[in-house]
MITIVEX-688194 format. One line per 2 residues: number of its first residue (from 1); their letters; for each residue x, y, z of C-alpha. Coordinates in steps of 0.25 Angstrom, whole numbers, padded with zeros to 4 digits. Layout:
N
NUM	a	X:Y:Z ~ ...
! end
This chain:
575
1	xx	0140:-0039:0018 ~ 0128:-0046:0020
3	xx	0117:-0047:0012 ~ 0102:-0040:0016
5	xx	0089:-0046:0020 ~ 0081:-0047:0006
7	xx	0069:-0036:0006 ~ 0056:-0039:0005
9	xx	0051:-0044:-0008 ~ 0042:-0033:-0013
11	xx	0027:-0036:-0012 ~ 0017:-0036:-0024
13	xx	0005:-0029:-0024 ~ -0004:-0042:-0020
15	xx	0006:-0044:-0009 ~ 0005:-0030:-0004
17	xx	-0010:-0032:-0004 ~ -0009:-0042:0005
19	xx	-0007:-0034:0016 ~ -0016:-0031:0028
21	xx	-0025:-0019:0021 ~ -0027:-0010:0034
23	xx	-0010:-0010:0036 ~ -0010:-0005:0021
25	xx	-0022:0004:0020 ~ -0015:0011:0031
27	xx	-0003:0011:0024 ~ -0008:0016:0013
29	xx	-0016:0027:0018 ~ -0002:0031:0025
31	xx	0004:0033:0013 ~ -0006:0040:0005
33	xx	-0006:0049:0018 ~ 0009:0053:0014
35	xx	0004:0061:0004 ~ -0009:0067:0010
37	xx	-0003:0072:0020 ~ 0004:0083:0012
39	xx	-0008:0089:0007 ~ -0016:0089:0019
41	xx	-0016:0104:0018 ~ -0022:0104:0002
43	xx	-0032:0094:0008 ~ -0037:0102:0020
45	xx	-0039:0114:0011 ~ -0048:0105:0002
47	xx	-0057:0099:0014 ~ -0060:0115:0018
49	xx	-0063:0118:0003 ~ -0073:0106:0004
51	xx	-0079:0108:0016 ~ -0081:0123:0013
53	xx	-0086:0118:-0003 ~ -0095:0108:0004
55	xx	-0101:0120:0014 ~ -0103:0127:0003
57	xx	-0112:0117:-0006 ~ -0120:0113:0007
59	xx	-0125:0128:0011 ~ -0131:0127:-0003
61	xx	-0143:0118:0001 ~ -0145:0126:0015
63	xx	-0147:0139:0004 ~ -0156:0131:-0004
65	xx	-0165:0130:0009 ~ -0162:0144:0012
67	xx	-0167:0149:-0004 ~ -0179:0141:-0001
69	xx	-0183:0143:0012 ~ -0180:0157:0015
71	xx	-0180:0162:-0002 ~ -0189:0155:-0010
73	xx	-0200:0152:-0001 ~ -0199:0164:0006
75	xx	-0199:0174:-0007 ~ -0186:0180:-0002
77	xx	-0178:0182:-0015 ~ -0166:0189:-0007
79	xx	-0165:0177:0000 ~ -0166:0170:-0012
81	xx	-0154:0177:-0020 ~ -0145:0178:-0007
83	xx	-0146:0162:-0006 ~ -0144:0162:-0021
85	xx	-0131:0169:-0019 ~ -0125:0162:-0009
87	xx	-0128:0151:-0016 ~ -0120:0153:-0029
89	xx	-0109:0159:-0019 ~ -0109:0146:-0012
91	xx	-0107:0137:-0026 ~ -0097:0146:-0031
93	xx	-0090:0147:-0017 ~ -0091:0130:-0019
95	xx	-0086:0131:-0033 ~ -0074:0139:-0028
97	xx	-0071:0130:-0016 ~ -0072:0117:-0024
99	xx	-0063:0122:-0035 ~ -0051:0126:-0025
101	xx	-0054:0112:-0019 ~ -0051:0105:-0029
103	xx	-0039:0111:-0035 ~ -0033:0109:-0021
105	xx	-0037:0094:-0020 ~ -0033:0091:-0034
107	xx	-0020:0096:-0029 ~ -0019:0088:-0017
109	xx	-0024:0075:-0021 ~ -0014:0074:-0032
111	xx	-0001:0077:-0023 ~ -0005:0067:-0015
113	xx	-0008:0057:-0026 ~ 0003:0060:-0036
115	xx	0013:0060:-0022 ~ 0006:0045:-0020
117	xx	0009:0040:-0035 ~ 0023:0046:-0033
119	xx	0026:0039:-0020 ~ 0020:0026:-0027
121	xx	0029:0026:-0039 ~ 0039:0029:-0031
123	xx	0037:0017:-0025 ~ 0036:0010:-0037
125	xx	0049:0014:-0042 ~ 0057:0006:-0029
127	xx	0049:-0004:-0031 ~ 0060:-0018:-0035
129	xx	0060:-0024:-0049 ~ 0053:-0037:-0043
131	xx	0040:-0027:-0041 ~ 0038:-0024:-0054
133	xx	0043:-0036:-0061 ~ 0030:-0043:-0054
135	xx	0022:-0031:-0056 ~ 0012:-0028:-0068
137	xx	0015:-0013:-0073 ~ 0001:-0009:-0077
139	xx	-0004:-0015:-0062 ~ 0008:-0005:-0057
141	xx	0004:0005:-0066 ~ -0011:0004:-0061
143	xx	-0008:0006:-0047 ~ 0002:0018:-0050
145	xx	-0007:0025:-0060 ~ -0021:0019:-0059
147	xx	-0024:0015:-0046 ~ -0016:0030:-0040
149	xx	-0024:0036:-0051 ~ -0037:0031:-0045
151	xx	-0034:0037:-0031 ~ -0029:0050:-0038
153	xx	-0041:0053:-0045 ~ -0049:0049:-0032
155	xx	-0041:0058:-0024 ~ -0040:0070:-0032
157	xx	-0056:0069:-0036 ~ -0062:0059:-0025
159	xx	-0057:0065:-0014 ~ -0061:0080:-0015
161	xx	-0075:0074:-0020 ~ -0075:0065:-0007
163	xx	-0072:0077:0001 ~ -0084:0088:-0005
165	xx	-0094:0076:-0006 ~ -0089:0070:0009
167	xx	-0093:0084:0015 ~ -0104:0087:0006
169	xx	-0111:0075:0011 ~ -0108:0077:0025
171	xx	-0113:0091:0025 ~ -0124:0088:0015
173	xx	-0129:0078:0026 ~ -0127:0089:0037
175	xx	-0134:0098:0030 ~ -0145:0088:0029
177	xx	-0147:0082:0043 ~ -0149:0101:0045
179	xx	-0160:0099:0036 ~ -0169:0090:0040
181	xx	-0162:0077:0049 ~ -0176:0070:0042
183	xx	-0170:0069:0030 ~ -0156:0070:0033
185	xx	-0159:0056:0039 ~ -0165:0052:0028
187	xx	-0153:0054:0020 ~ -0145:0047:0030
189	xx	-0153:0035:0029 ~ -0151:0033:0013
191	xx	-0135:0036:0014 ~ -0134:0025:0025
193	xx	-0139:0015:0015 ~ -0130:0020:0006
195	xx	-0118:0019:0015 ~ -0123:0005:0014
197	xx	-0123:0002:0000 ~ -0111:0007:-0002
199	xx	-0103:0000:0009 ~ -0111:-0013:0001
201	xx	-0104:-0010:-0014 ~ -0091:-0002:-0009
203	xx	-0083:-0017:-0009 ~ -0088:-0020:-0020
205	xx	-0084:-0010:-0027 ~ -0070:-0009:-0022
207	xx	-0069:-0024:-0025 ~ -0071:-0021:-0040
209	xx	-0064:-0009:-0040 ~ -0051:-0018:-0038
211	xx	-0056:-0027:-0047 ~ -0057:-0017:-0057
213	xx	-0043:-0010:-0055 ~ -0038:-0025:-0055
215	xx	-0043:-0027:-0069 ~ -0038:-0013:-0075
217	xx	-0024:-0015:-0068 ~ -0024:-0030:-0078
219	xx	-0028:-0021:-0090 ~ -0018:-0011:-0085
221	xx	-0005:-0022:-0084 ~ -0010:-0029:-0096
223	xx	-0009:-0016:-0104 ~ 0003:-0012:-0099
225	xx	0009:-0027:-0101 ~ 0004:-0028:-0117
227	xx	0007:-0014:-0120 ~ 0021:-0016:-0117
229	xx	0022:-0028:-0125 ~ 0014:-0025:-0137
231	xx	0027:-0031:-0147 ~ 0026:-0045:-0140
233	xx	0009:-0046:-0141 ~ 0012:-0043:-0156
235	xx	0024:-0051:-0158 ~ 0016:-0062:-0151
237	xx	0003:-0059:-0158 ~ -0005:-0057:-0146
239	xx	-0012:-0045:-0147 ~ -0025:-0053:-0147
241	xx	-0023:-0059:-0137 ~ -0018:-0047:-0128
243	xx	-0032:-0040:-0131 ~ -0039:-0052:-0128
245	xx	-0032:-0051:-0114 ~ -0035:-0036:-0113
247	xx	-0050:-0039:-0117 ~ -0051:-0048:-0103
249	xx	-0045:-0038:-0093 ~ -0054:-0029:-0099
251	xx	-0067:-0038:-0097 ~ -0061:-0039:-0083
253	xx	-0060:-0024:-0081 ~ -0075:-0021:-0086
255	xx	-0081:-0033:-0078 ~ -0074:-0028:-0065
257	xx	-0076:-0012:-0069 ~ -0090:-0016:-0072
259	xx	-0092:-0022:-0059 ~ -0086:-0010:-0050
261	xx	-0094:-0001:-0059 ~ -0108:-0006:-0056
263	xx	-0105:-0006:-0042 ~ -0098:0006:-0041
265	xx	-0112:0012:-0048 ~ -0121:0007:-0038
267	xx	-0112:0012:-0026 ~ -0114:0026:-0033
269	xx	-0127:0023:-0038 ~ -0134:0020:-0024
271	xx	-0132:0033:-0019 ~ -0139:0040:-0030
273	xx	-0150:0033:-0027 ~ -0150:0036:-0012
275	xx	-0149:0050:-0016 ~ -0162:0050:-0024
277	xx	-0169:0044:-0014 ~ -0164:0052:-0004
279	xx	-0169:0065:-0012 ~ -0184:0056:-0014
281	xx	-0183:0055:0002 ~ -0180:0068:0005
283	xx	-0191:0074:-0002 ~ -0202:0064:0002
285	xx	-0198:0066:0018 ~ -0197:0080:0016
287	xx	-0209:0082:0010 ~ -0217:0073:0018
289	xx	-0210:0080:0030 ~ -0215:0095:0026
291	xx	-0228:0090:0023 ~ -0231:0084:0038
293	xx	-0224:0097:0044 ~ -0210:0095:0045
295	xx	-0204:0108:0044 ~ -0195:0105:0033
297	xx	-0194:0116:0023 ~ -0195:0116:0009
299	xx	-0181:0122:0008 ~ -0175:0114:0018
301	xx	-0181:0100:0010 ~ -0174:0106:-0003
303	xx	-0163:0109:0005 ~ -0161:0094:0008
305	xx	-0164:0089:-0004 ~ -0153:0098:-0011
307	xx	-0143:0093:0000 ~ -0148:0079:-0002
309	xx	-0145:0081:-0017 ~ -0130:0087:-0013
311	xx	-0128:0077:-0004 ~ -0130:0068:-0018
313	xx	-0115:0072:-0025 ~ -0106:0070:-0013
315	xx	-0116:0057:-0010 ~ -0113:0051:-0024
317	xx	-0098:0057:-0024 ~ -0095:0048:-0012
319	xx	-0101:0037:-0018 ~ -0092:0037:-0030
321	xx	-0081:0041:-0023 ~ -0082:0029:-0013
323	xx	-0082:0020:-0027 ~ -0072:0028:-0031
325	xx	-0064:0025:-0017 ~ -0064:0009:-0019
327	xx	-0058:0011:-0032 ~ -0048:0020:-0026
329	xx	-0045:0010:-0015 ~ -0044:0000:-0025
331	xx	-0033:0009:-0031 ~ -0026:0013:-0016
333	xx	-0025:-0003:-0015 ~ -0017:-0006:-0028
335	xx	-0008:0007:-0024 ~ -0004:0004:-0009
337	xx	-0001:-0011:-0016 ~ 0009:-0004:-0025
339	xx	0014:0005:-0012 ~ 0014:-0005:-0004
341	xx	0025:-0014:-0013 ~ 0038:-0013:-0004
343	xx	0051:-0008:-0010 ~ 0065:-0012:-0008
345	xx	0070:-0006:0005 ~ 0082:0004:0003
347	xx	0093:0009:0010 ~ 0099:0022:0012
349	xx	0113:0018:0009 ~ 0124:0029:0005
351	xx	0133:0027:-0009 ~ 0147:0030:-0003
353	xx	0155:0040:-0011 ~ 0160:0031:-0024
355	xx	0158:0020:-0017 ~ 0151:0013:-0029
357	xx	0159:0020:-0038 ~ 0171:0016:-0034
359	xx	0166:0000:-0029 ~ 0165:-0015:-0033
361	xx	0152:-0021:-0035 ~ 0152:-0032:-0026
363	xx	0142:-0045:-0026 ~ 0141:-0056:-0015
365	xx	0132:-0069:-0016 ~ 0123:-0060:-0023
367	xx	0110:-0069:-0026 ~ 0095:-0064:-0032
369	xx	0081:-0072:-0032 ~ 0070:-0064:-0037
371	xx	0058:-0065:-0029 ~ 0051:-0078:-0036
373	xx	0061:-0082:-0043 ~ 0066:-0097:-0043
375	xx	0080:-0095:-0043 ~ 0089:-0084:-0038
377	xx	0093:-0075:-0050 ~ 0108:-0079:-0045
379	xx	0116:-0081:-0032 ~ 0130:-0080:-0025
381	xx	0133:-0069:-0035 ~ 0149:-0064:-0031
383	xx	0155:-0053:-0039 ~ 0165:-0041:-0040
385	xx	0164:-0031:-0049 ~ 0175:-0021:-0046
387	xx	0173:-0005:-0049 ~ 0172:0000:-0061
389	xx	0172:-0013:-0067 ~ 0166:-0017:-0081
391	xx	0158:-0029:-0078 ~ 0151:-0039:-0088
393	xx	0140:-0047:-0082 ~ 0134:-0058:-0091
395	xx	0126:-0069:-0090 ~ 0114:-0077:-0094
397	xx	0100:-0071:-0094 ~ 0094:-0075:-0080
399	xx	0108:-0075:-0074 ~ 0104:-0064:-0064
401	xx	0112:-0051:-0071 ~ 0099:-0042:-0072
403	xx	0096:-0048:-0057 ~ 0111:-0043:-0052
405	xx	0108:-0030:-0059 ~ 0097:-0027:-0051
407	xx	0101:-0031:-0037 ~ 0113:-0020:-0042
409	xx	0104:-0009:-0043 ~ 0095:-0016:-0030
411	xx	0084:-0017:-0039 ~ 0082:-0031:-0030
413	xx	0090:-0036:-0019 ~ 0098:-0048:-0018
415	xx	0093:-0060:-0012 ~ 0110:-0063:-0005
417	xx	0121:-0057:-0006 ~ 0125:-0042:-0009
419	xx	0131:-0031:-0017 ~ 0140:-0021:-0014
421	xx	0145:-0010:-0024 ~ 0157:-0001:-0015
423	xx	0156:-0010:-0003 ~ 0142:-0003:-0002
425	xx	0130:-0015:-0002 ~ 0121:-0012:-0014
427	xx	0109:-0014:-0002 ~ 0116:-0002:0005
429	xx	0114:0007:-0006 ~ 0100:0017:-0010
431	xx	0096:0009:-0023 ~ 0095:0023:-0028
433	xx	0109:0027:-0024 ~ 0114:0013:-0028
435	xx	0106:0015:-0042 ~ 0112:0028:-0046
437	xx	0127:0021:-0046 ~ 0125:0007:-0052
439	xx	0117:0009:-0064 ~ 0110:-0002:-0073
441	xx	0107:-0001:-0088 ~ 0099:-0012:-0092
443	xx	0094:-0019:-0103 ~ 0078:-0012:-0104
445	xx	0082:0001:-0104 ~ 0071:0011:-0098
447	xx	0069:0025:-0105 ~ 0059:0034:-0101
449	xx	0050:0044:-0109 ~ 0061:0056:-0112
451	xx	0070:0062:-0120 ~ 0084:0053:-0121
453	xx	0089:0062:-0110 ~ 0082:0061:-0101
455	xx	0083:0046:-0101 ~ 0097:0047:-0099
457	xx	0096:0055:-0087 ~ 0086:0047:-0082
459	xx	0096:0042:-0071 ~ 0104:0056:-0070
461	xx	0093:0069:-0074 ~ 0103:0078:-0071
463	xx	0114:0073:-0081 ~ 0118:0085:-0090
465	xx	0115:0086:-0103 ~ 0130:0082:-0107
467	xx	0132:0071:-0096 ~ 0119:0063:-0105
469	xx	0124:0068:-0118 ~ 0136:0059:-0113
471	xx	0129:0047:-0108 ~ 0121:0046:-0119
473	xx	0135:0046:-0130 ~ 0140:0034:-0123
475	xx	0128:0027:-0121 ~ 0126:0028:-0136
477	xx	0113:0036:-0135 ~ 0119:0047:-0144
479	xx	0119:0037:-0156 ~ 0104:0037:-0157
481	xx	0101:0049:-0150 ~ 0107:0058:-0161
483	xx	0096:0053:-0170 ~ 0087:0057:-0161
485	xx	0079:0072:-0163 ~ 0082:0076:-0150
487	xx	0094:0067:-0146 ~ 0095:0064:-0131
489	xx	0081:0074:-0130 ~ 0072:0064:-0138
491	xx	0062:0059:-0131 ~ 0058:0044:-0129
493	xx	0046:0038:-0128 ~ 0042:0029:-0116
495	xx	0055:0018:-0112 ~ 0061:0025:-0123
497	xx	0052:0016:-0133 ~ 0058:0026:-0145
499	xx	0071:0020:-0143 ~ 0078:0006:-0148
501	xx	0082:-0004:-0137 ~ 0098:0001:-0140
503	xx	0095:0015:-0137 ~ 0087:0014:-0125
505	xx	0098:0007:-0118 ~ 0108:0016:-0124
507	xx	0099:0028:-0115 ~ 0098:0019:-0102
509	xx	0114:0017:-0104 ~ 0118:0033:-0106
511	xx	0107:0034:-0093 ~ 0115:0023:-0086
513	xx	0129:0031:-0088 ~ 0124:0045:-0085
515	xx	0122:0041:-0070 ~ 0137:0037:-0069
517	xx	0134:0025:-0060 ~ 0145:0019:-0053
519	xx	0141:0005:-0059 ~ 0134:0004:-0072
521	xx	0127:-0009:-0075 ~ 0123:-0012:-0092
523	xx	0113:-0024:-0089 ~ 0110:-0028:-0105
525	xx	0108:-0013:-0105 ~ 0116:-0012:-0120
527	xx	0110:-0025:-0124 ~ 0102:-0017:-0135
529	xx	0115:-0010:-0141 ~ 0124:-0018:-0152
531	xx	0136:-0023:-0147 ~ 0145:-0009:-0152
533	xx	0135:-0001:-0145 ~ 0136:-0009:-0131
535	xx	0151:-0008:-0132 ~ 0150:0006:-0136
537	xx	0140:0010:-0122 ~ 0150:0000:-0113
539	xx	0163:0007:-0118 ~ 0155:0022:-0113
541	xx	0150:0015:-0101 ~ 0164:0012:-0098
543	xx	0170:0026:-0103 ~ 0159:0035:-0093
545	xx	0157:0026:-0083 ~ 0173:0022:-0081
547	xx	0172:0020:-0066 ~ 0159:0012:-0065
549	xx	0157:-0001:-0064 ~ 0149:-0006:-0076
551	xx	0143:-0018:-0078 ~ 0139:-0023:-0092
553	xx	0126:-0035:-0091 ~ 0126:-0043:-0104
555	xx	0123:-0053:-0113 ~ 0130:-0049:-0126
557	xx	0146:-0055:-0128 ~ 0153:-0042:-0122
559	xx	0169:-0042:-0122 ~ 0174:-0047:-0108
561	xx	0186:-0038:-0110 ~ 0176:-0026:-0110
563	xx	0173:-0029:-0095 ~ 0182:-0030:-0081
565	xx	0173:-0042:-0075 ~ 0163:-0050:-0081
567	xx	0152:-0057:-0073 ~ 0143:-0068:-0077
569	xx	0131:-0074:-0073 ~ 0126:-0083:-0069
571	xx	0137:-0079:-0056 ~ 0148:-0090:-0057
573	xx	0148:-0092:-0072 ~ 0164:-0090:-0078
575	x	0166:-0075:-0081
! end
């Protein structure tokens, strides 16, 4: 066999960025299609619900004239009480329409944005190791929760408000322009030059709005870091120190939320003051227009004015909203980073029928260089470990064991050379195929929040209830779950952070064995029992798992007589 081209090392976010913006902008906007196109129906039912809420807001001003005109002036009161009618009948119909509206966008836009976090995480989760060993949690954190967060509560809110104000405005100005053109012009004048102003502070503003999501992702990873550390800082008598550091990034993060505040108030403040001019326009012109002749009405000048002053809240909701819209790009930008990260490529290999069960694992000048590093973890590795076989592999720390490990479960690929288990290339195999039959327990061993139970299951969810009772006797879990209060149903906090070292490893073991994998791997993943209780799991491993091929990582003085083969590293060393 030969070995494979190496893949691509993954990208960091920086690199990501690096390339051409209109490729990934399109990219992105491809991808966020995927899930849009879906609710293309939920969408189209909220555009008619708007344009007809907006039609019904805009016949107000038109009744208005009509009230005043044809009611008021002309001392009709039936006139009078009809307009009044449909005009309540028009608010309520509004009321009605906008409520409906909502519900169905609410609905819509969080489909699509929940299907958008899912696909992310999804992507996260094949991500390699190398990713996140170079990776700040609380920056990917930020741009899973925060960052997606920010376009969530645009599009679920933003976005219908866009909409209503878009086609408010446009018919508002419509309406207008039937009015009296004079003063529709007028208007038109004092929006151009606020197209302008805006076109001068809108980079700005999306500037500092990276700026300032930089910043908080530094609190973020820095919280996340400390938080997780907080026996060391003590041990160390830094906690001083640690809030003198928190203390800078926080006058970082108001000098830059500062910054993007005052400028994001003058890009909304600008149109309030054109507004009000506006309003002082209409009235002088008009005015002055009815008094040389103009056949302007009184209830047609009202009329204007009370567009003018609707035309007002869709005005200054798109000006927030086009603030609002840098700090979403902003958010968008950190996202397709994360999206854009490539993962390993995979294969669609087939498991041969006991193939693995019934196969030698077989290593060939096996070598392994971690990207950056100055020296290759190990080279020209040769071995044979026969089925069913109980291997001990041990060595120094920084002999390459854990590294051998992971190219096992092709968490990363080797740099030369291969692996075959059953004649079959490991390269050849799904990861997830290959990951259900060679199973590793390590030395940090993961619990989630849940009861014991589930925990064990966590590799198996539907094992009965007497296939983990039997797991969790010859992993050793019974001895402490007796005293429990609910035994195997008690619950555990967050990493199982209610439970000693020991015990942890003791649930990660009895997890390990439920899903009967054809070889088991222990890397230092009984380090935290005493030396009865590791011979104790080993002698249960061997007595449920009597086929499978075991392989015990460890430091501690085991008995050579207790395995078929022993292995050291570094490769080459006596056995």
């Amino acid at each position: 066999m030969k070995a494979d081209a190496l893949p691509v090392a993954p990208q960091s976010p920086a690199a990501a960025a690096a390339a051409p913006a209109a490729q990934r902008l399109s990219d992105l906007y491809r991808w966020a299609a995927g899930f849009v196109r879906p609710e293309r129906a939920a969408l189209g039912r909220v555009l008619l619900l708007s344009l007809l809420a907006v039609l019904a807001g805009l016949a107000q001003p038109l009744l208005t004239r009509t009230l005043i005109d044809d009611g008021i002036l002309a001392s009709d009161a039936g006139t009078v009480l009809a307009t009044g009618g449909w005009m309540v009948a028009l608010a309520l119909a509004a009321l009605a329409i906008g409520f409906t509206c909502r519900r169905i966008h609410v609905g819509a836009s969080a489909r699509i944005l929940h299907g958008m976090r899912e696909a992310l995480f999804a992507h996260v989760l094949r991500l390699p190791p190398a990713y996140f060993a170079r990776t700040r949690q609380g920056d990917l954190l930020a741009r899973l929760e925060g960052d997606l967060g920010e376009v969530q509560r645009f599009a679920v809110d933003a976005l219908l408000s866009a909409i209503n104000s878009l086609l408010t405005l446009v018919g508002t100005v419509l309406l207008l322009a039937l009015l009296s053109p004079k003063l529709a012009l007028l208007l038109a004048l004092l929006m151009a030059v606020n197209a302008a102003v805006l076109s001068w502070v809108r980079p700005r503003i999306e500037a500092l709005s990276r700026q300032s999501r930089d910043a908080g992702v530094e609190v973020s990873s820095f919280l996340v870091e400390k938080v997780g550390a907080v026996r060391c800082i003590q041990t160390h008598v830094a906690e001083a120190r640690e809030l003198s550091r928190l203390g800078g990034l926080h006058a970082t993060v108001r000098e830059r939320l500062l910054a993007a505040q005052l400028w994001g108030y003058l890009g909304g403040a600008f149109p309030n003051l054109l507004l009000s001019l506006a309003v002082i326009g209409i009235f002088v012109v008009g005015s002055l227009s009815m008094l040389a002749g103009d056949p302007l009405t009184l209830g047609t000048l009202v009329a204007f004015s009370t567009c003018v002053q609707r035309a007002s809240a869709p005005l200054h909701a798109l000006m927030g909203l086009y603030l609002q819209w840098q700090r979403v790009k902003v958010a968008l930008g950190r996202v397709d980073e994360l999206r854009a990260v490539p993962q390993p490529p995979e294969v669609a290999g087939e498991l041969p029928d006991g193939a693995l069960m019934a196969g030698d694992l077989v290593v060939r000048d096996l070598a392994c260089t971690h990207a950056g590093a100055p020296r290759a973890a190990f080279s020209g590795l040769n071995l044979t470990i026969p089925a069913g076989a109980r291997v001990w592999l041990r060595g120094p720390s920084g002999s390459g064991k854990s590294t051998f490990i992971d190219l096992l479960q092709r968490l990363i690929e080797p740099s030369a050379g291969w692996v075959s288990l059953g004649c079959v290339d490991l390269r050849g195999i799904d990861r997830a195929a290959l990951r259900r039959h060679l199973v590793v327990v390590s030395q940090e061993a993961v619990l989630f929040t849940g009861t014991l139970a589930d925990n064990i299951r966590y590799g198996r969810p539907d094992a009965s209830e007497a296939d983990v009772a039997a797991v969790a006797r010859a992993a050793g879990v019974d001895d402490f779950a007796a005293r429990l209060p609910d035994g195997l149903a008690t619950r555990v906090g967050p990493r199982g952070a209610s439970l000693s070292g020991g015990e942890r490893q003791r649930v990660a073991l009895a997890r390990a064995l439920l899903m009967t994998p054809a070889v088991l791997v222990i890397d230092e993943g009984t380090s935290s029992l005493d030396g009865a209780l590791e011979a104790r799991a080993l002698a249960a491993v061997d007595a449920l798992l009597p086929r499978a091929t075991r392989i015990v990582v460890s430091h501690r003085a085991l008995d050579p007589a207790q395995f078929d083969q022993v292995i050291d590293f570094p490769p080459g060393a006596p056995a």
